[in-house]
C-alpha positions, 0 to 999 in steps of 0.5 A: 500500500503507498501512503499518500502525501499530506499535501495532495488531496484523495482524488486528486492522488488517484487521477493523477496517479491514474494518468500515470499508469496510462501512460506507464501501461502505454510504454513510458519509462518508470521514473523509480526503480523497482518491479511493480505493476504498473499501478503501483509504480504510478503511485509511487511516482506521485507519492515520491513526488516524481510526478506533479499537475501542471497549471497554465497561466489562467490556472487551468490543470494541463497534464502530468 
């Protein structure tokens, strides 16, 4: 099980980590080392503080 950061909220750890695990699923290289699935690496990147939301100027979310 990983342990969501204090500072990012429930919902928006699972989608972000969701995003990830697609693009995981979709080839990208995994950002830490380890042989998990695919999902469980996703979390551990957000977790770990590897992946992170992007915002445009007028604030609006882009992707990971």
């Amino acid at each position: 099980m990983v342990k969501r950061p204090d500072d990012i909220g429930a919902f928006q750890f699972v989608v972000l980590s969701q995003l990830r695990a697609t693009q995981l699923q979709a080839g990208c290289t995994p950002r830490l080392a380890g042989i998990h699935t695919k999902a469980v690496m996703a979390q551990m990147e957000v977790a770990d503080g590897q992946v992170k939301r992007l915002y445009s100027e007028e604030g609006d979310a882009l992707v990971p």
